[in-house]
N, C-alpha and C positions, 0 to 999 in steps of 0.2 A: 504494500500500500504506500503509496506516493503521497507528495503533498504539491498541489498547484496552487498556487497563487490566488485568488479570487480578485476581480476588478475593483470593486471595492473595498478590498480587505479580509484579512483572513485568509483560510487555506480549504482547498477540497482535496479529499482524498479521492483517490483514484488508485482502483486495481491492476498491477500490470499482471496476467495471468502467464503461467508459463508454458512454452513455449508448443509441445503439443497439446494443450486445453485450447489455447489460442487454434490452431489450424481443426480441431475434432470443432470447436463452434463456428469457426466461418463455414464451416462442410453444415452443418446443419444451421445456418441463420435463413436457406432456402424454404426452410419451413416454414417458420416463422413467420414469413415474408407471406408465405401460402394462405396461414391466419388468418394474417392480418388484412389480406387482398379479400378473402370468402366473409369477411366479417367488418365492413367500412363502417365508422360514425362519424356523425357530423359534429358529435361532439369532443372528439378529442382531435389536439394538433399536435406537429411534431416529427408525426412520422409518415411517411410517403412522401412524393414532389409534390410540389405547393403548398405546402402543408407548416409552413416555417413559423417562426415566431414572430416574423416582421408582416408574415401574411396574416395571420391571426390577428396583431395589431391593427394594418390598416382595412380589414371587415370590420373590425370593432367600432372603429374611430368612422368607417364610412355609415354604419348604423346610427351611429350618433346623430352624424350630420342629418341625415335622412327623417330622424326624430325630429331636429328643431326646424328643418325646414314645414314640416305637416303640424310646427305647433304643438307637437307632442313633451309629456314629462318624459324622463329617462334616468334607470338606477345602474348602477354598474356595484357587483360586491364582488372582492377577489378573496380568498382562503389559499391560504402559504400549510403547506407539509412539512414539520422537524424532521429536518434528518429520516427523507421519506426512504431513501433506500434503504440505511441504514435499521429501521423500524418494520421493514415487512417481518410477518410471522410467517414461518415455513406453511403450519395446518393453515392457516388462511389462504396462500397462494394456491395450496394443492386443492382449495375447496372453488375456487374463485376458477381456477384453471378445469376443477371437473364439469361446473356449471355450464360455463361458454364453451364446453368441449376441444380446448387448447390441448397441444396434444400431451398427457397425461406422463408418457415417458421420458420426451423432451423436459417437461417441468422437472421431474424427480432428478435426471440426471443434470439439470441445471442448482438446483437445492442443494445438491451432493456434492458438485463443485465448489459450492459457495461454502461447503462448511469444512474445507482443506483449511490444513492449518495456514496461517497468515502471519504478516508481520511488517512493521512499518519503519520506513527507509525516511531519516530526518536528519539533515545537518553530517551529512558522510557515516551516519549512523545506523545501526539495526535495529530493532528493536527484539524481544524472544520471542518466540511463536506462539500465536493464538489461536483457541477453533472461537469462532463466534456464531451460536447458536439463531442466529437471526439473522436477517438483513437480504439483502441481494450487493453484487458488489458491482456499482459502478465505474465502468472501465469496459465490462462485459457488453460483448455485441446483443445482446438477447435484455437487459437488466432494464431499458425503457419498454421495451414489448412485454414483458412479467408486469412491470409497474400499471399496463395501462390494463392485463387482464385483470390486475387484482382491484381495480378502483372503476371499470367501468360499468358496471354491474350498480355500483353506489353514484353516480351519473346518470343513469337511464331512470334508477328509482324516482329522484328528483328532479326529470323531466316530465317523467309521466305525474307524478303528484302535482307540478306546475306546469302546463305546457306554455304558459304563456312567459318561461321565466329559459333561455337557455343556456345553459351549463356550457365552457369550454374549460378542456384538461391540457395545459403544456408542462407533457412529465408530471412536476409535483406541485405543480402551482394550476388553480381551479380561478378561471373568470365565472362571475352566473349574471346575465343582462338580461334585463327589463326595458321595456318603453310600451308606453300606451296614451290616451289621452287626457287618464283622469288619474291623482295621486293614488287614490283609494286599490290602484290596482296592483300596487307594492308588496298588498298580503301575501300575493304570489313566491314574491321574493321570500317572505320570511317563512314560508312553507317549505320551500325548493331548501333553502340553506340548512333548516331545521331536519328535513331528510339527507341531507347529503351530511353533514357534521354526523350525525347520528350511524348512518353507514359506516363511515370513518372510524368510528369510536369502538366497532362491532369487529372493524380489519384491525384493531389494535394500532392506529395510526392518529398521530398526534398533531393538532392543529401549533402551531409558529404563531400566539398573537400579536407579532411585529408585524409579520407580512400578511396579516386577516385586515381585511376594512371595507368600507365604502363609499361612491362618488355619486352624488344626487346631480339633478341639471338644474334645479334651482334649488332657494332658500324652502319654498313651500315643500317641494320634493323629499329635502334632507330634515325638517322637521314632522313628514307624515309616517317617518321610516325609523326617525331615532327612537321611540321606544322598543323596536321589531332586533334596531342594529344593538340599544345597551343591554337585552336580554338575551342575544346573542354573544355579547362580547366583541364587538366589532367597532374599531375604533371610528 
């Protein structure tokens, strides 16, 4: 386990996996791929072409627009993941991966890999070896396609309890947007968020309340919503 730099500070770890784990998963990332092609959503981004973080951004920002030209309110609430890779439970992946019928062996022998001993490379240094009974290890071709089988399933919940509220997933970080014509239509929102935290809670995955909040399009907006967003926790 390596440590990179983060742009604004700090470090991520990253797995560097050895050397045939590395070529046994690019031989199976075809699968994967298989998956994820027989099984598209509109609500997660990331992965496939088109699919980027700056394209995500600008549909988001073009909804915007689109809202204040029709005169519409408009809520945007984003939910930050601690240490999402970090934090996956093995039973949950393998329950999440039975569900959406991901392929079952692929999962366990990706699980298996992840729980080889480890150990972290800092300042020309070793560290001793560890198993860590949890986690997925980012570095891993496969470790955003695990992420998105174990958390889409808690996506869909919260779409289908609010359709008028839509969920997007980049990796570990959840947009959920609202616009309509009348504030009152917010409740949506705190329904959609209240299923999805809830999901969350159930995969053993821990909300960041630095990177949890919410952006109203006006004052009326951001006061029809703040008791919805402090009984939430949302700054």
């Amino acid at each position: 386990m390596v440590r990179l730099a983060k742009p604004d500070g700090g470090t991520r770890l990253i797995g560097l996996m050895p050397t045939l784990l590395r070529i046994w998963s690019r031989a199976r990332r075809p699968v994967t791929k298989a998956w994820e092609s027989s099984n598209p959503s509109s609500l997660v981004w990331g992965l496939g072409p088109g699919r980027s973080s700056s394209d995500s951004a600008y549909e988001l920002n073009l909804a915007k627009e689109q809202a204040s030209l029709k005169g519409w309110e408009s809520l945007q609430a984003a939910l930050g993941l601690w240490k999402a890779y970090e934090m996956v439970d093995p039973k949950a992946q393998m329950r999440e991966a039975r569900a959406l019928r991901f392929p079952l062996r692929l999962t366990w022998m990706l699980l298996s890999t992840y729980r080889l001993p480890r150990c972290l490379k800092a300042f020309g240094s070793l560290s001793r070896s560890l198993v860590a009974w949890q986690g997925n290890i980012a570095g891993c071709g496969h470790a955003n396609s695990l992420l998105l089988v174990l958390t889409l399933k808690a996506l869909q919940r919260g779409y289908e309890m609010a359709p008028t509220v839509t969920p997007r997933a980049l990796v570990d970080d959840v947009t959920l947007d609202w616009q309509g014509p009348d504030v009152s239509g917010c409740k949506g929102m705190k329904v959609a968020l209240e299923s999805i935290t809830s999901s969350f809670q159930d995969l053993k995955l821990v909300m960041q309340p630095a990177k949890c909040g919410y952006l109203a399009s006006s004052r009326k907006m951001a006061l029809a919503f703040r008791p919805y967003g402090q009984k939430l926790k949302l700054a």
